[in-house]
C-alpha positions in Angstrom: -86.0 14.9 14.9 -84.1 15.2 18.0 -80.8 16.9 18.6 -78.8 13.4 18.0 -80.2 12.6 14.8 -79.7 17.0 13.5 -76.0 16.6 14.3 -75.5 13.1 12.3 -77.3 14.5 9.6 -75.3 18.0 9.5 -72.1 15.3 9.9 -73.4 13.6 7.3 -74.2 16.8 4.9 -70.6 18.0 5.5 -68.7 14.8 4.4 -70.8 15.0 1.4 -69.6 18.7 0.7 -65.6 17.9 1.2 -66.1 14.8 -0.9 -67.8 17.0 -3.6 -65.0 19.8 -3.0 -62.7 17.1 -3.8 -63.8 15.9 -6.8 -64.2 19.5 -8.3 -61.3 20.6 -7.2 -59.8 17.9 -8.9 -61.2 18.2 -12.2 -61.3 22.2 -12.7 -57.3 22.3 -12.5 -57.1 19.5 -15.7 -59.6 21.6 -17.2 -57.7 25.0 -17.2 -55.8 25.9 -19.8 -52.0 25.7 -20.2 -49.8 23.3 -19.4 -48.1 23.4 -15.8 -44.9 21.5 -17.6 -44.6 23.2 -20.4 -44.1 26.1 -18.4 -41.6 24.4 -15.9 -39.5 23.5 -18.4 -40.0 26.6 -21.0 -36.0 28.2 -21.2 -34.7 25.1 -21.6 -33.0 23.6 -24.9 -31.8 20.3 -24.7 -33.6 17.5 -23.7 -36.9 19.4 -23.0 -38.8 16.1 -24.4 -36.9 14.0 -21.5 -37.6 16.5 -18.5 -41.1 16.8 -19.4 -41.5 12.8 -19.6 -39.5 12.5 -15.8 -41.9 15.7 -14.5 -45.0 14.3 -15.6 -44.1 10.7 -14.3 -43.0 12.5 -11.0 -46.4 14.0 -10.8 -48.3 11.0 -11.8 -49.9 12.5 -14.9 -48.7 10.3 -16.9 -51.1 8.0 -15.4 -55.1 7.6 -16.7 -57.4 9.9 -15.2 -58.8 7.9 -13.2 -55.3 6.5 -11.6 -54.9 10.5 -10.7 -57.9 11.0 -9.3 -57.5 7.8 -6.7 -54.3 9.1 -6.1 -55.7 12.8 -5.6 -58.3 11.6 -3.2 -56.0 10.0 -0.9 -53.2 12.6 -0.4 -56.4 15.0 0.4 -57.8 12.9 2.8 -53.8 12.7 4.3 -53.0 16.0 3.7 -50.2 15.5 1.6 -50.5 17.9 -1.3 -47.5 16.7 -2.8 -44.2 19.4 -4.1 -44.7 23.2 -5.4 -43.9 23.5 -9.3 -41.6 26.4 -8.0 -39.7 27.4 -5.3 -37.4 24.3 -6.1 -39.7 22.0 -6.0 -40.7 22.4 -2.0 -43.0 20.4 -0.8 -46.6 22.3 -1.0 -47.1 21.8 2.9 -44.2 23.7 3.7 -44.8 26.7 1.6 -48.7 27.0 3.6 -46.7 26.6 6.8 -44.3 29.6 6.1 -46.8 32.0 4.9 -49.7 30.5 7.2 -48.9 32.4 10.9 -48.8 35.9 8.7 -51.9 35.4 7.6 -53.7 34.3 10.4 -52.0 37.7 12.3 -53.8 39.8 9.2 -57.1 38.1 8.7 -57.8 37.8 12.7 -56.8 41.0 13.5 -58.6 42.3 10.6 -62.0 40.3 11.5 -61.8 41.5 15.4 -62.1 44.8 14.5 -64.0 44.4 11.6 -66.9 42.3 14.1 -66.3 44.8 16.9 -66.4 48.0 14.8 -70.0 46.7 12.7 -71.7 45.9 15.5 -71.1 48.7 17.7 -72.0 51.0 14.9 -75.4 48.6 14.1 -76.1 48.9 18.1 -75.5 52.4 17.8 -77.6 53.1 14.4 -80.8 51.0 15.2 -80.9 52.9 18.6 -80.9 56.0 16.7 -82.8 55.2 14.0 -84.9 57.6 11.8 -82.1 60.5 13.1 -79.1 62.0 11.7 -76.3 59.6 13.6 -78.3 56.5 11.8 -78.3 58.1 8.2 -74.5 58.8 8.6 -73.7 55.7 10.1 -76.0 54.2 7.5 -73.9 55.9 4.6 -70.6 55.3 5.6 -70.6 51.7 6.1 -72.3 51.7 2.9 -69.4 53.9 0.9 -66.8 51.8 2.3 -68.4 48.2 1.7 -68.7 49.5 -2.1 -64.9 51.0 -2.2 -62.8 48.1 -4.0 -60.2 47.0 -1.4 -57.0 47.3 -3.8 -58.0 51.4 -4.3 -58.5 51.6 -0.7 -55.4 50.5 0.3 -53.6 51.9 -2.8 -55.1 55.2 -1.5 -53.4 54.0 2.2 -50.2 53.7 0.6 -50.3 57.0 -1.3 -51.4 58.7 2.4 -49.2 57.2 4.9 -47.0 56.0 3.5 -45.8 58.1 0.7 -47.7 62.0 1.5 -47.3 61.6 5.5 -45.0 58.3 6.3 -46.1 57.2 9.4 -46.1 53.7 8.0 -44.6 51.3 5.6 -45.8 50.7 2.3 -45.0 47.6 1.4 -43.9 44.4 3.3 -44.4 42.5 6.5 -41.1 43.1 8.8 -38.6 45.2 7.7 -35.2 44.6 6.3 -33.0 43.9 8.2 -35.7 42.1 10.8 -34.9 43.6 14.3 -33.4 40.8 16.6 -35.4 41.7 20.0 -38.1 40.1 20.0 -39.8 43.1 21.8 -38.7 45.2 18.6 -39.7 42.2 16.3 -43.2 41.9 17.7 -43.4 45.8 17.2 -42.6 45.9 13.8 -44.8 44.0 12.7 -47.7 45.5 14.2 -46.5 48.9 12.3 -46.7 46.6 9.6 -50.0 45.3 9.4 -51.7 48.6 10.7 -52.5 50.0 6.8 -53.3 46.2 5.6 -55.6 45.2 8.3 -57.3 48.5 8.4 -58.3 48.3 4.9 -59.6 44.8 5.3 -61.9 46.2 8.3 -63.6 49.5 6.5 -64.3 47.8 3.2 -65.7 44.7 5.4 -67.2 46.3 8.9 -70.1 47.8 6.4 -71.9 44.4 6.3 -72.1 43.7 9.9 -73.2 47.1 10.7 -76.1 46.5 8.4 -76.7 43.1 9.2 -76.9 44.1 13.1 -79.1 47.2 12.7 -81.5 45.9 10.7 -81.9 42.7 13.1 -82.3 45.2 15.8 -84.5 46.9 14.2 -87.1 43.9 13.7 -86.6 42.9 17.6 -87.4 46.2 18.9 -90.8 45.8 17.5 -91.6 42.2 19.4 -94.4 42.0 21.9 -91.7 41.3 24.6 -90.1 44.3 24.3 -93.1 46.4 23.9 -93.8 44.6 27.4 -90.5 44.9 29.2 -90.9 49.3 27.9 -94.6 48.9 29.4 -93.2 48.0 32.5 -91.1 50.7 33.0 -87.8 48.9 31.8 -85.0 51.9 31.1 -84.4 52.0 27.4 -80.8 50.8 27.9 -81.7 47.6 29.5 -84.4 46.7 26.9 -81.4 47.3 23.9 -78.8 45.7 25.5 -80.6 42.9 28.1 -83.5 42.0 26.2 -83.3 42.4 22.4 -79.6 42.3 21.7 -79.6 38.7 22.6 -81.8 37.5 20.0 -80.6 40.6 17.3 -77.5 39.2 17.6 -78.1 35.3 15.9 -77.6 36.6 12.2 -74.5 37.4 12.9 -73.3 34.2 13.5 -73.2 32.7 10.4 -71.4 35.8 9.3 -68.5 35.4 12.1 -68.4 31.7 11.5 -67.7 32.5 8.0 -65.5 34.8 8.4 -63.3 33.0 10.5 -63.8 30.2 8.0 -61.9 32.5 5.4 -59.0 32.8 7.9 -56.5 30.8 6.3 -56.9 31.5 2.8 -56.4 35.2 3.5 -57.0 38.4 1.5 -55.7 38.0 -2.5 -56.1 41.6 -3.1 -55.0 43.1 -0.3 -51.8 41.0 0.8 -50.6 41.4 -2.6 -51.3 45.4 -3.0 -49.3 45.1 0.5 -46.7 42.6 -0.5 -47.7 41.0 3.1 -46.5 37.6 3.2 -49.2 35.6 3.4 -51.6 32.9 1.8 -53.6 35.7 -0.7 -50.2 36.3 -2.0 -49.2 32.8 -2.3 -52.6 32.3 -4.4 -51.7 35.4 -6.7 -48.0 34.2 -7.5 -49.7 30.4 -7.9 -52.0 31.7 -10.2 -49.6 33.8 -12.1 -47.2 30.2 -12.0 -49.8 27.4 -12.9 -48.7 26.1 -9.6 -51.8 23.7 -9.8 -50.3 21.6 -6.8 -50.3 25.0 -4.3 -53.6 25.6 -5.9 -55.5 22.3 -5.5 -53.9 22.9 -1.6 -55.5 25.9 -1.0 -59.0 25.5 -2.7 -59.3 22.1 -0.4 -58.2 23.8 2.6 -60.2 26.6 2.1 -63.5 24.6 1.5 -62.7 22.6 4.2 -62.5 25.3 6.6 -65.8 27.0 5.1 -67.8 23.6 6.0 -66.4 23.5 9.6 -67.1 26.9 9.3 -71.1 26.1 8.8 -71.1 23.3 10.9 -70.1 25.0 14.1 -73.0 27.9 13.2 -75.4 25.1 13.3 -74.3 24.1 16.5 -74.5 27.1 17.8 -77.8 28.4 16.9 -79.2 25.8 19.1 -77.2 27.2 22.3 -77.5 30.8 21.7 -81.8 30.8 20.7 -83.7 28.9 22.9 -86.3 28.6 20.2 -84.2 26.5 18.3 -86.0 23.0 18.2 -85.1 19.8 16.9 -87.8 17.7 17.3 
């Protein structure tokens, strides 16, 4: 099978996946339990029997299942996720769109350092492994990937923001915003310093593992036992020859994480209060806003396809091994 025929086939295997997401998505909404218009409509006394009717037509679900689910599939495909069951009835879109740019400023900034801190500290551990600097490298990223992230940044809080207050607590830009954008910009960098730094300890732990261990296995090829038998310094054979190749794990785990981008961190954005999509999802849940919900599943599977897809893709530049045929 040559490169041509992979990439149909991986094309192929993704449209199947977002079809499937759609369909699931679809379907575990109706079978949740409560109803979304019962609750939209619950403090009302007169003519509760004629708003639910009008909501319900609005919404289509007055229409047989099978009416809904056409009508689900196309507004997927076209990315019109119809109007919010709060916020006055908002159209879901817009709600994403507000919430969207702080949560692509947390999750990147959090998976940068999170990428750059685990494999420095893998690098570091596999070249010292069997010592002292590799068990306590070894331990830490294992204490913090088993710390729950809401105690961890709790903990944050309590620290620096309560004990010491070099931070805030709470929030993404302060009230009243500051109007210069250079002020602006700087705010919300204090800001997102406790949030994004949680997200990296309880998440670097994985990569650090990931990258030592990989190491680890390509320090013991023949070609590196070949390149130290020629006299090859230590630090060219970590960094020129086997890094290269230790490297290729990770990218599944990059691709992934940049695949969770958009949906962002539940836990943490609402222990935070950051404005984001995690926090959208809490309040959503908390709602029954189905609509919001439905959005953000499909977007969020969609992304974690792509996601795959492009790690494919890439295996096949980054190992030359990688064959098709």
């Amino acid at each position: 099978m040559g490169l041509r025929e992979f990439v149909v086939r991986r094309v192929f295997n993704s449209i199947f996946l977002i079809l499937g997401a759609i369909a699931f998505n679809f379907f575990i909404f109706r079978l949740m339990p409560g109803d979304p218009v019962a609750i939209l409509i619950s403090g009302q006394i007169a003519g509760q029997q004629d708003m639910a009717a009008a909501i319900r037509t609005l919404w289509g679900l007055d229409q047989p299942l099978y009416v809904q689910f056409v009508q689900y599939f196309i507004n997927m495909i076209n990315f019109n996720f119809g109007l919010s069951f709060t916020e006055g009835f908002r159209p879901v879109i817009m709600s994403i769109a507000a919430r969207l740019p702080n949560t692509l400023l947390l999750m990147g900034t959090a998976a940068i350092v999170t990428i750059i801190i685990g494999i420095i500290t893998g690098i570091t551990a596999a070249a010292k492994r069997g010592g002292k600097t590799d068990m306590g490298l070894v331990v830490g990223a294992l204490t913090f990937y088993s710390i729950p992230t809401f105690w961890l940044g709790m903990m944050f809080i309590l620290m620096f923001g309560f004990y010491i207050p070099l931070f805030p607590m709470s929030g993404t830009i302060s009230v009243p915003a500051p109007t210069d954008p250079l002020a602006y910009a700087l705010d919300v960098a204090w800001h997102l310093v406790l949030p994004a730094l949680t997200l990296a300890l309880v998440s670097y732990g994985g990569y650090m593992l990931v990258m030592r261990n990989s190491l680890i296995d390509v320090l013991t090829e023949d070609y590196i036992v070949t390149a130290r038998a020629k006299g090859v310094d230590e630090r060219s054979v970590l960094y020129k020859h086997a890094l290269r190749n230790a490297i290729l794990p990770l990218v599944t785990m990059i691709a992934l994480t940049f695949g969770f981008l958009i949906t962002g961190a539940t836990l943490t954005e609402t222990v935070f209060n950051w404005y984001g999509i995690g926090r959208l999802i809490f309040d959503s849940v908390l709602s029954h806003n189905y609509p919001v919900l439905q959005a953000l599943f499909y977007i969020m599977a969609l992304t974690v396809i792509i996601a795959n897809f492009i790690a494919d893709m890439l295996y096949g530049f980054l190992d030359p091994r990688v064959r098709y045929d």
